[in-house]
FIKOLVO-433017 format. One line per 4 residues: their letters; for each residue x, y, z of N, C-alpha, C. Coordinates in nm, 2 decimals, decimal comma, always signed. Example, Ala and Ser with C-alpha at 12.3 -4.5 7.8 and 13.67 -1.06 7.14 Angstrom:
2
AS	+1,32 -0,57 +0,78 +1,23 -0,45 +0,78 +1,32 -0,33 +0,78; +1,28 -0,22 +0,71 +1,37 -0,11 +0,71 +1,29 +0,00 +0,79
***
This chain:
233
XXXX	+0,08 -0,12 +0,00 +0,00 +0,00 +0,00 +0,09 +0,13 +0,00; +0,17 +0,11 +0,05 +0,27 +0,21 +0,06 +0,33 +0,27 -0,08; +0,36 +0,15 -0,15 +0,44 +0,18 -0,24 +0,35 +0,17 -0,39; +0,23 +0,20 -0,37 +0,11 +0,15 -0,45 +0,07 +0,37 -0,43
XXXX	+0,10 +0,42 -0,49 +0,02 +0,58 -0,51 -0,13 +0,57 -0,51; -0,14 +0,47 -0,64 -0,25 +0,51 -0,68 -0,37 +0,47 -0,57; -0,35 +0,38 -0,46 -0,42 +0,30 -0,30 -0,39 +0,39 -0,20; -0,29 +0,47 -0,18 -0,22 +0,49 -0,10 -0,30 +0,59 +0,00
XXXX	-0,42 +0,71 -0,09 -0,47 +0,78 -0,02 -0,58 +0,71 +0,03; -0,63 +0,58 -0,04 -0,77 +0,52 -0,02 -0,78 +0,43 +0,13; -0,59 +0,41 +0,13 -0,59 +0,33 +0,25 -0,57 +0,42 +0,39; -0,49 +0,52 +0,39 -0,46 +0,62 +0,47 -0,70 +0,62 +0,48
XXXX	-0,72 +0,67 +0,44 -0,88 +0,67 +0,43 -0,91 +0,59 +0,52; -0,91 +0,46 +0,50 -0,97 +0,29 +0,60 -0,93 +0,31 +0,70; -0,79 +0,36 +0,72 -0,74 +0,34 +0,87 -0,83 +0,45 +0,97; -0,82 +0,59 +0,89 -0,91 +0,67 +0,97 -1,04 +0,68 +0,99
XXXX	-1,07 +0,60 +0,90 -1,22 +0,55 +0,93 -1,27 +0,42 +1,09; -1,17 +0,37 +1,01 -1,14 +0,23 +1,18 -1,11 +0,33 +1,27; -1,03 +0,40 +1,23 -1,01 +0,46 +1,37 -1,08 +0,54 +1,45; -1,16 +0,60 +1,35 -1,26 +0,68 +1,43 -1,43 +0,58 +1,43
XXXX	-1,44 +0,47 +1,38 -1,51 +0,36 +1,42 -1,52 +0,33 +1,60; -1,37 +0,28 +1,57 -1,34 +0,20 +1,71 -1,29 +0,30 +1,83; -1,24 +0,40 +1,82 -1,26 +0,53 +1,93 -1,32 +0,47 +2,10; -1,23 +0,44 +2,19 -1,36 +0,41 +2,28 -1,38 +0,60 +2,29
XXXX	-1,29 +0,67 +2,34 -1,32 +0,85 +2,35 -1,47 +0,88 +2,29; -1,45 +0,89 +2,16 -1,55 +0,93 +2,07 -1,69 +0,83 +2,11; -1,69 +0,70 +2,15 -1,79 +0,66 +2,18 -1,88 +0,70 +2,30; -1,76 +0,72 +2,38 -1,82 +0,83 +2,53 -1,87 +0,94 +2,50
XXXX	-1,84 +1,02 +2,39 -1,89 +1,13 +2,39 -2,02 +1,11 +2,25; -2,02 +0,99 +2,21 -2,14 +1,00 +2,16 -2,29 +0,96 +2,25; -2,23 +0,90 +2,37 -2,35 +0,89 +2,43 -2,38 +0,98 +2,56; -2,25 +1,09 +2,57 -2,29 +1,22 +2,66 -2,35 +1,32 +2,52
XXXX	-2,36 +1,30 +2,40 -2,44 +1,37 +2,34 -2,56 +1,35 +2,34; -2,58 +1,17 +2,31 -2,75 +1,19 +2,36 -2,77 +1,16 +2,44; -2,72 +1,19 +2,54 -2,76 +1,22 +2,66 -2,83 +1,33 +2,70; -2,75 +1,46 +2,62 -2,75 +1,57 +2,62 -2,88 +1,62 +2,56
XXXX	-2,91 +1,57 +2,45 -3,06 +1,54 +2,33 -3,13 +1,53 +2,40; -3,13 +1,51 +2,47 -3,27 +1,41 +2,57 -3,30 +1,53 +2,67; -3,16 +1,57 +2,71 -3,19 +1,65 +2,81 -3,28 +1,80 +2,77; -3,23 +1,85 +2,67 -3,31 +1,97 +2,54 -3,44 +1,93 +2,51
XXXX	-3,43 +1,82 +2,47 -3,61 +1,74 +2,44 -3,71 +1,80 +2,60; -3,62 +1,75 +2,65 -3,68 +1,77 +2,77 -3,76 +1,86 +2,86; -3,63 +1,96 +2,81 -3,66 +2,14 +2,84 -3,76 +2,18 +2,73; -3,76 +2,13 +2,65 -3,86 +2,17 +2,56 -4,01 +2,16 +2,58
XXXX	-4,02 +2,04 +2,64 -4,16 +1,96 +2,72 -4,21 +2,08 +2,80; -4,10 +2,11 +2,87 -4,17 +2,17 +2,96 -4,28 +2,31 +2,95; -4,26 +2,35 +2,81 -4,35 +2,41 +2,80 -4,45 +2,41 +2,78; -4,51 +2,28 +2,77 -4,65 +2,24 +2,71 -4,70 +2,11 +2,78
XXXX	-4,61 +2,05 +2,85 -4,63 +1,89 +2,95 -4,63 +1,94 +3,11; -4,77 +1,91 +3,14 -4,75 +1,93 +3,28 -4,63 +1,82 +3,41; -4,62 +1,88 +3,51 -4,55 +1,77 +3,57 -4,65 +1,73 +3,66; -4,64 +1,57 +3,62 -4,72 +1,51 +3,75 -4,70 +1,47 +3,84
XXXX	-4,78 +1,47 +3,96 -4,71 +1,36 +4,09 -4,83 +1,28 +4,17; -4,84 +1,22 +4,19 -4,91 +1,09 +4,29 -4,83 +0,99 +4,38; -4,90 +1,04 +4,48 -4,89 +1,00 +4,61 -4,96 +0,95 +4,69; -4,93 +0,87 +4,82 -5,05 +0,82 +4,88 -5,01 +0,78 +5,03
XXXX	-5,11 +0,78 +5,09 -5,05 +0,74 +5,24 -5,16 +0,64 +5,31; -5,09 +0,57 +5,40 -5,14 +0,42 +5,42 -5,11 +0,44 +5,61; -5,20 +0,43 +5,67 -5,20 +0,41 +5,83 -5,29 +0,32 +5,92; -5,23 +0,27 +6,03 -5,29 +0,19 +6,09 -5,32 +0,20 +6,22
XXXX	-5,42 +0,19 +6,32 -5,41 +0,27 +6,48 -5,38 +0,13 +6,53; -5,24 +0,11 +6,62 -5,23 -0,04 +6,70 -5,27 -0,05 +6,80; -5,32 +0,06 +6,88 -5,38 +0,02 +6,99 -5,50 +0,17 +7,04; -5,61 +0,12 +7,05 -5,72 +0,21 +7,12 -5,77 +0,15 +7,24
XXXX	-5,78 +0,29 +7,35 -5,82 +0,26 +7,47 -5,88 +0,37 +7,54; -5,91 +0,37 +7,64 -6,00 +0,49 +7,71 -6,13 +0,47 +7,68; -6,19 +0,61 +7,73 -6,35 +0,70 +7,72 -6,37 +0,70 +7,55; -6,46 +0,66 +7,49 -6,51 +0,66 +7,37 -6,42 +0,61 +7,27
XXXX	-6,34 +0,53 +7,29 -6,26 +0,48 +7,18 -6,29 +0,36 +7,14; -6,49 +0,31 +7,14 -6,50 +0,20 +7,11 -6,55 +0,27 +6,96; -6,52 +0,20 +6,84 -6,56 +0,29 +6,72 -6,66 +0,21 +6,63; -6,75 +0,09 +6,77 -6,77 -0,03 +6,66 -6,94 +0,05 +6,63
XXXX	-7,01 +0,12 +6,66 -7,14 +0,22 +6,63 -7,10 +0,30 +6,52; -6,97 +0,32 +6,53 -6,97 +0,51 +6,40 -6,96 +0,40 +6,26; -6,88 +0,29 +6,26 -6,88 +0,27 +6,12 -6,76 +0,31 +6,08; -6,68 +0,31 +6,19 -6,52 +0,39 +6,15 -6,40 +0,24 +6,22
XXXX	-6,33 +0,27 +6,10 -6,24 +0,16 +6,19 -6,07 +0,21 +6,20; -5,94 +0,09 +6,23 -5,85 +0,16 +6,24 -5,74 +0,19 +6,13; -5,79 +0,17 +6,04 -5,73 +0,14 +5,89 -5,74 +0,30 +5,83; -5,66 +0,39 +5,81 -5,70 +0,49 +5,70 -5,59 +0,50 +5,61
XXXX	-5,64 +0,56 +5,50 -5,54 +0,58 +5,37 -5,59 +0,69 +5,28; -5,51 +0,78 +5,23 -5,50 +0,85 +5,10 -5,46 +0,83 +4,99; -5,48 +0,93 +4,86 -5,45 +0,90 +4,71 -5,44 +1,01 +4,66; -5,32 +1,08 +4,63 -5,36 +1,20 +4,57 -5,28 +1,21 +4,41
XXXX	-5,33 +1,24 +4,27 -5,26 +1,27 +4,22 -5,28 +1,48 +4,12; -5,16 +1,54 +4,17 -5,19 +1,65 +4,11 -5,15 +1,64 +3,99; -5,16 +1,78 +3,90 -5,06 +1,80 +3,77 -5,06 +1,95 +3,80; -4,92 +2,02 +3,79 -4,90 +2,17 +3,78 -4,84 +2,16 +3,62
XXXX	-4,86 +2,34 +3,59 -4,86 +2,38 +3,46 -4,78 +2,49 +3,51; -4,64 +2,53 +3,47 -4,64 +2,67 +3,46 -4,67 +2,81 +3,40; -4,77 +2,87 +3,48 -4,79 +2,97 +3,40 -4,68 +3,09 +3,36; -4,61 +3,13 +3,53 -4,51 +3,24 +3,49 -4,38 +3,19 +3,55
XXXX	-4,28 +3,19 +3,51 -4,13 +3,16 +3,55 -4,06 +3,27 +3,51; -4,07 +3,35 +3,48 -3,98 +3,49 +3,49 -3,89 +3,44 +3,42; -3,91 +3,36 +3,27 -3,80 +3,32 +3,20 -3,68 +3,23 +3,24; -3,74 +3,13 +3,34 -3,64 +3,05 +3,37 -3,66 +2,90 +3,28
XXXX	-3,79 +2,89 +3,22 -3,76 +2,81 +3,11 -3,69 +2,85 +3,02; -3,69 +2,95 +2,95 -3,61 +2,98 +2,86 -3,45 +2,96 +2,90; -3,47 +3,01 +3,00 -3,32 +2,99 +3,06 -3,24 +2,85 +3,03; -3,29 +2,76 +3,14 -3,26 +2,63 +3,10 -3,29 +2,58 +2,98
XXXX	-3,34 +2,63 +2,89 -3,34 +2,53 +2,73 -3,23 +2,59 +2,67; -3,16 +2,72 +2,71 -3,10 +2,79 +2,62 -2,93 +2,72 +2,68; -2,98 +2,64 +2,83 -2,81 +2,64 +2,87 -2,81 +2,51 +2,84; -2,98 +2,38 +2,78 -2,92 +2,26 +2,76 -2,89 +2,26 +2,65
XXXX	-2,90 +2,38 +2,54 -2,87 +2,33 +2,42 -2,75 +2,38 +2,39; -2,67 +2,50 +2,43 -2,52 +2,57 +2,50 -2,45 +2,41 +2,55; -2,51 +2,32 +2,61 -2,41 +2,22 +2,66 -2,40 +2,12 +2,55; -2,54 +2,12 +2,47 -2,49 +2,01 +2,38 -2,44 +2,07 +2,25
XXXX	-2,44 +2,18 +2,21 -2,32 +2,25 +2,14 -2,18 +2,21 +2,17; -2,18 +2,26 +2,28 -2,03 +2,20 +2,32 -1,98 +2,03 +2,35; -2,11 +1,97 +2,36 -2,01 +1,83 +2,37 -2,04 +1,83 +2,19; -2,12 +1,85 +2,10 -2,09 +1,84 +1,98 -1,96 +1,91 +1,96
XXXX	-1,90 +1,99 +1,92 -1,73 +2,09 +1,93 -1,67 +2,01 +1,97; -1,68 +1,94 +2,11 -1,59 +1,83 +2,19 -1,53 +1,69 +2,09; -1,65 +1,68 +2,08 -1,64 +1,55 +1,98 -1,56 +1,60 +1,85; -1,63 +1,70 +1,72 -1,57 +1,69 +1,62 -1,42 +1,79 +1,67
XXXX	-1,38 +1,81 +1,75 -1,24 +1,83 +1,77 -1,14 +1,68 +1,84; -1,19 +1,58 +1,90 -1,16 +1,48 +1,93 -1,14 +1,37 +1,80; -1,24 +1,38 +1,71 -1,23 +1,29 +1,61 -1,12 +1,38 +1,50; -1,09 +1,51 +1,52 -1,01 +1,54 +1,41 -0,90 +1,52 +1,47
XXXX	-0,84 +1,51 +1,61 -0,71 +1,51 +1,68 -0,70 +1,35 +1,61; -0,80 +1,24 +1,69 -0,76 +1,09 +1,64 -0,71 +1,10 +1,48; -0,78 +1,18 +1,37 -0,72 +1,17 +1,23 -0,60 +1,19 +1,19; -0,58 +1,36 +1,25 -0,44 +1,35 +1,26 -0,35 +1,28 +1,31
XXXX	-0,38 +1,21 +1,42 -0,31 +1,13 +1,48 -0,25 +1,03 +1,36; -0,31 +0,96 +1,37 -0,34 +0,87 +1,22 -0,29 +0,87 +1,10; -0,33 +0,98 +1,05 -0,23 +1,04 +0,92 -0,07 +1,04 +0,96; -0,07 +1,12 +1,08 +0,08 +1,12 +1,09 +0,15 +1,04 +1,12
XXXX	+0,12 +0,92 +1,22 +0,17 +0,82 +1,24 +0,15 +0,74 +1,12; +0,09 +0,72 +0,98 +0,08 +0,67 +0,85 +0,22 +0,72 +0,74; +0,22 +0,86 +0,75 +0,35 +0,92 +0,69 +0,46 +0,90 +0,78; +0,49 +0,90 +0,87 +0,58 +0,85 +0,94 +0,66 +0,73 +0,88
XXXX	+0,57 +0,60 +0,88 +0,55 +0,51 +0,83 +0,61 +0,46 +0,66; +0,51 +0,59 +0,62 +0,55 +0,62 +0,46 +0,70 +0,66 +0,38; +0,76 +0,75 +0,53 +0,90 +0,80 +0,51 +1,02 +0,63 +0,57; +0,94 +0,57 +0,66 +1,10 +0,48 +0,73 +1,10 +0,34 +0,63
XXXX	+0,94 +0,31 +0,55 +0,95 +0,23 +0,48 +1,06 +0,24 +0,38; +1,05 +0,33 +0,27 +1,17 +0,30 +0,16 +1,31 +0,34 +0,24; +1,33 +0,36 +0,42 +1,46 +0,33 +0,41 +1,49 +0,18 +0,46; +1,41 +0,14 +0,49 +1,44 -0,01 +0,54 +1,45 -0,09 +0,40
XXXX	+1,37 -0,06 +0,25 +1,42 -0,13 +0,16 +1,55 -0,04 +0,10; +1,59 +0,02 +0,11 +1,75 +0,09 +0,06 +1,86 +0,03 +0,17; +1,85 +0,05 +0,32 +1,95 -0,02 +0,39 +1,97 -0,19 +0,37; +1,85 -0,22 +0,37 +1,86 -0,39 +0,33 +1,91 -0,43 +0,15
XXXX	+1,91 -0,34 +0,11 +1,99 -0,35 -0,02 +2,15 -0,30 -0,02; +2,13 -0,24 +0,06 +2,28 -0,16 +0,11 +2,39 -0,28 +0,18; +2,34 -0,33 +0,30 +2,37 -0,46 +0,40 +2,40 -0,53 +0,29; +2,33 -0,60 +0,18 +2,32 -0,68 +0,07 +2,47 -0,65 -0,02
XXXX	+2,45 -0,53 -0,10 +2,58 -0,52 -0,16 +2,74 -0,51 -0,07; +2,70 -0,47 +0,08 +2,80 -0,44 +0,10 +2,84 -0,58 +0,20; +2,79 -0,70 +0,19 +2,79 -0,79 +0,21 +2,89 -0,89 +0,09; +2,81 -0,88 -0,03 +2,88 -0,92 -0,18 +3,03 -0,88 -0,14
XXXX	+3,04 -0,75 -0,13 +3,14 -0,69 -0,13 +3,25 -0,72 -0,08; +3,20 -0,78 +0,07 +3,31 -0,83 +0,15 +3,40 -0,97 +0,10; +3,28 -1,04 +0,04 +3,28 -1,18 +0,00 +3,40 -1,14 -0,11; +3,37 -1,08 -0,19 +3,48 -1,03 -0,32 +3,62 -1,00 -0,26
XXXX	+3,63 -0,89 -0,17 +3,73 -0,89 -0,13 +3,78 -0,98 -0,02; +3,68 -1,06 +0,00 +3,80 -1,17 +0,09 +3,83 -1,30 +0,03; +3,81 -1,25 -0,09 +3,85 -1,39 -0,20 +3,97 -1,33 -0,25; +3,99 -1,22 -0,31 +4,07 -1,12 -0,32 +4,22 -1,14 -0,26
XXXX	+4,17 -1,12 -0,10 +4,24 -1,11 -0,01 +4,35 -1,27 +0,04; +4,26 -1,38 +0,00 +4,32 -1,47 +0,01 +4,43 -1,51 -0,09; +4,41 -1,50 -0,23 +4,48 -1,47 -0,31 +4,61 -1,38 -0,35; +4,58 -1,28 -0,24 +4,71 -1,17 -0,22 +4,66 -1,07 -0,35
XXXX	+4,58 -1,03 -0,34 +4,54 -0,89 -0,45 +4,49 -0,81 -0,38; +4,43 -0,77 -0,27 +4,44 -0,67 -0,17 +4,47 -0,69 -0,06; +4,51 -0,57 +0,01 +4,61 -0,59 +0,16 +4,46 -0,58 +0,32; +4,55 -0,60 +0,39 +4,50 -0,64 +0,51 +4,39 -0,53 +0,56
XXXX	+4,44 -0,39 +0,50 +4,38 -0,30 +0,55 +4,24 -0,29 +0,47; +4,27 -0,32 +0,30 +4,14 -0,32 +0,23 +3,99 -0,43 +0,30; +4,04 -0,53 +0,32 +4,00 -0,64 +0,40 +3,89 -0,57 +0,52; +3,99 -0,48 +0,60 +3,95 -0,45 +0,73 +3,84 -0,34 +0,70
XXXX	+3,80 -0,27 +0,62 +3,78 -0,17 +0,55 +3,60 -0,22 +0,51; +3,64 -0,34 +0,43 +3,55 -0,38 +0,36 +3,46 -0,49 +0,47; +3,50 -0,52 +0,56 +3,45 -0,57 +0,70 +3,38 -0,46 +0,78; +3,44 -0,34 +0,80 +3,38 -0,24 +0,84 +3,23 -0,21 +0,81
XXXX	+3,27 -0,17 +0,64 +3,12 -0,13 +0,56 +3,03 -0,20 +0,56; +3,04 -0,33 +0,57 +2,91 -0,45 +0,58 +2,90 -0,47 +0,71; +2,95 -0,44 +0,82 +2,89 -0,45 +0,94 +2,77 -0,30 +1,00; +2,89 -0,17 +0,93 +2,79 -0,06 +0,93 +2,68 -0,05 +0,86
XXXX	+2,68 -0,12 +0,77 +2,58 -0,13 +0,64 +2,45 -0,24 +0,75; +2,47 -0,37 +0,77 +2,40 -0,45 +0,89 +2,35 -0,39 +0,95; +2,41 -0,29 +1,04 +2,36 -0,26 +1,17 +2,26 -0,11 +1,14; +2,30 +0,01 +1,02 +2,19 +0,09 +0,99 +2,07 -0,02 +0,88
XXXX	+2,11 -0,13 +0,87 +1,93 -0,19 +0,84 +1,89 -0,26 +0,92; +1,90 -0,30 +1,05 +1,88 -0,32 +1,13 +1,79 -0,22 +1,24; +1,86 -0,09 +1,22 +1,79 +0,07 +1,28 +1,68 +0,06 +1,21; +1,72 +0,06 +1,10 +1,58 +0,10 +0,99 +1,46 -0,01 +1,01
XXXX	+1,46 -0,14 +1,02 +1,37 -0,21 +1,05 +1,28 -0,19 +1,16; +1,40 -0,19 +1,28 +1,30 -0,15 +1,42 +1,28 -0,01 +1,41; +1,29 +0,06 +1,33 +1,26 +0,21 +1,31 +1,10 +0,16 +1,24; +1,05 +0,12 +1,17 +0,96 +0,09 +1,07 +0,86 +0,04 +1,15
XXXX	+0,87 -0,05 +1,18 +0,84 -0,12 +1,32 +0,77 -0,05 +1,42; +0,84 +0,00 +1,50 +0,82 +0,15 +1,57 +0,67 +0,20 +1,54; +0,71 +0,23 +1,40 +0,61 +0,37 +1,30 +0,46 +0,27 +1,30; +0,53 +0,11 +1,26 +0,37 +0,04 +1,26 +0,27 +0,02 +1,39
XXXX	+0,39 +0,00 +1,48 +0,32 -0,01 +1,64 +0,24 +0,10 +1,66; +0,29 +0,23 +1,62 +0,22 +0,40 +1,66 +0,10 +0,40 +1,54; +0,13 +0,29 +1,45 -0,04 +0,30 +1,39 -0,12 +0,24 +1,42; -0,08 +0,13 +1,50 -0,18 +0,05 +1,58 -0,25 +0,11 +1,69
XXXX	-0,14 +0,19 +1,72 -0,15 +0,27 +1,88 -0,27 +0,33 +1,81; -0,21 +0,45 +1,70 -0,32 +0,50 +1,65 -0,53 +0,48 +1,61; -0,48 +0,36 +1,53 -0,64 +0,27 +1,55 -0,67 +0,30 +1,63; -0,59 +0,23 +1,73 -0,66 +0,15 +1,90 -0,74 +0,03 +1,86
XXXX	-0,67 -0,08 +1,76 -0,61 -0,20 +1,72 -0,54 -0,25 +1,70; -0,52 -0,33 +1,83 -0,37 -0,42 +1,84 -0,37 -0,57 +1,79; -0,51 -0,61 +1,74 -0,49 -0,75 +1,67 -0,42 -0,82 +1,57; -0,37 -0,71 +1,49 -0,28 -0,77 +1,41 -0,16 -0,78 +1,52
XXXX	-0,15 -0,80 +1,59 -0,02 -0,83 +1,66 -0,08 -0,95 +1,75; -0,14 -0,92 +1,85 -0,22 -1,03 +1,91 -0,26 -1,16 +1,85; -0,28 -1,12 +1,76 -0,39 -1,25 +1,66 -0,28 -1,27 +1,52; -0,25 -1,34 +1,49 -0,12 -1,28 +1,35 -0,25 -1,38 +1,25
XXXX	-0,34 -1,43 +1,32 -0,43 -1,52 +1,18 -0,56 -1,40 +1,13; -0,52 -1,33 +1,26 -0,64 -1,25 +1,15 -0,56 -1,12 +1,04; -0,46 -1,17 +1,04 -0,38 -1,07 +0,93 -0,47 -1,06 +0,78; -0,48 -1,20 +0,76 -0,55 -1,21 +0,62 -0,66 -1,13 +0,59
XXXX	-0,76 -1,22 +0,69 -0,90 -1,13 +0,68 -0,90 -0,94 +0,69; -0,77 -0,89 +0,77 -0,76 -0,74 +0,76 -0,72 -0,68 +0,65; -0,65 -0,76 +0,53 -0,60 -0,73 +0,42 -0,72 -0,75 +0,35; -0,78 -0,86 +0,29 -0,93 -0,84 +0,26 -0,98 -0,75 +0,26
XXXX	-1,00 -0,70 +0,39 -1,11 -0,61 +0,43 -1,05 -0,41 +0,35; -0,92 -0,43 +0,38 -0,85 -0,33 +0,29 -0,89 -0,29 +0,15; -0,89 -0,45 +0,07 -0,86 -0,43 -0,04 -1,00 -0,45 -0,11; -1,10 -0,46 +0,00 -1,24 -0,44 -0,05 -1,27 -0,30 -0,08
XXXX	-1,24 -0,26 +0,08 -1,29 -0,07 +0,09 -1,18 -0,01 -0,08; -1,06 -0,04 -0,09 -0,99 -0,01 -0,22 -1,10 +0,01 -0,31; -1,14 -0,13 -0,32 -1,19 -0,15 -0,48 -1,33 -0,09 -0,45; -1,39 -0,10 -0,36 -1,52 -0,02 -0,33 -1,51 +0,17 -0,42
XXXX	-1,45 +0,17 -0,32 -1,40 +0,34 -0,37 -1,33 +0,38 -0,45; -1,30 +0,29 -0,53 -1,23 +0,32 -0,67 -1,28 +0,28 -0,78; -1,41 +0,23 -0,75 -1,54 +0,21 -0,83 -1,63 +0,32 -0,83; -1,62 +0,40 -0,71 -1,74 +0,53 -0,70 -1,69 +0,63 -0,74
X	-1,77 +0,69 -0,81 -1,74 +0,85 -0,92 -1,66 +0,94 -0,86
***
């Protein structure tokens, strides 16, 4: 993908899309948004839904005694209970509805801002850790070509060298360069490496590393969204 131009923007695309898919961040603040919905819905009601309440109370006398506390003539006993249900409407609030609808919809402004500044931080994120990526790849294929000839190289001159056609020093020289040559493709690998881990980081998917069998199915899934969107106008 990297080395493919013509994919190269489509896949930078997938990843930022997974990434802002799988977001746990962005998921929290999608549900303190509708949270927040609900709560505006809400303030809205109030201008036209009464609030109701019902209540009720339940009592029992455990013991009667004395002067006239026989109650078996009145038809009254020791059992009483109530049931009330009101409904209030406000007529005047001195603008404190207005008030509250104007501060629930001011809060869900701002967890909306919250969010689309959270999901453009994860993109960037993303991208950058993708170009990163983009820059350490062709040096890990130049140093491993590098290691390579200067490996040949050594082999030449120490055939060379056994023969007595170059001296000790050329030898030592040419041992040098393929060990320096080894050890900056070596940098360059776990440099690459590095860049892929920080795109993982970035997703906030670690399964290709976790799981190395679901490698295939993630390429698939790549080279679907490719051909998907490279079908659309």
């Amino acid at each position: 993908f990297i080395d493919n131009a013509a994919v190269w923007e489509l896949f930078q695309d997938f990843l930022v899309e997974d990434t802002l898919r799988q977001a746990p961040e962005l998921g929290q603040l999608d549900r303190l948004v509708a949270a927040q919905r609900r709560q505006v819905t809400a303030a809205k009601r109030k201008y036209y839904v009464p609030e109701l309440a019902l209540g009720g109370t339940w009592g029992s006398n455990i013991d009667r005694s004395g002067a006239g506390s026989d109650l078996s003539m009145t038809g009254l006993d020791d059992e009483s209970w109530t049931l009330g249900l009101s409904a209030s409407w406000p007529l005047f609030t001195g603008g404190a509805l207005r008030a509250q609808l104007n501060t629930e919809r001011f809060s869900l402004r701002q967890l909306e801002r919250t969010r689309a500044a959270l999901a453009e931080q994860l993109e960037t994120r993303t991208r950058v850790a993708l170009h990163r990526a983009s820059g350490t790849y062709p040096s890990l294929e130049f140093s491993t070509e590098a290691a390579a000839a200067a490996s040949e190289n050594l082999e030449l001159v120490t055939d060379r060298y056994s023969s007595g056609a170059v001296s000790v020093t050329e030898l030592i020289d040419a041992q040098n360069a393929a060990l320096a040559a080894e050890l900056r493709a070596v940098d360059a690998r776990y440099a690459y490496l590095i860049d892929v881990v920080d795109i993982l980081r970035a997703t906030g998917d670690f399964t290709l590393l976790v799981d190395p069998g679901s490698t295939e199915a993630w390429f698939q899934d790549v080279e679907a969204y490719i051909r998907d969107r490279s079908r659309s106008p």
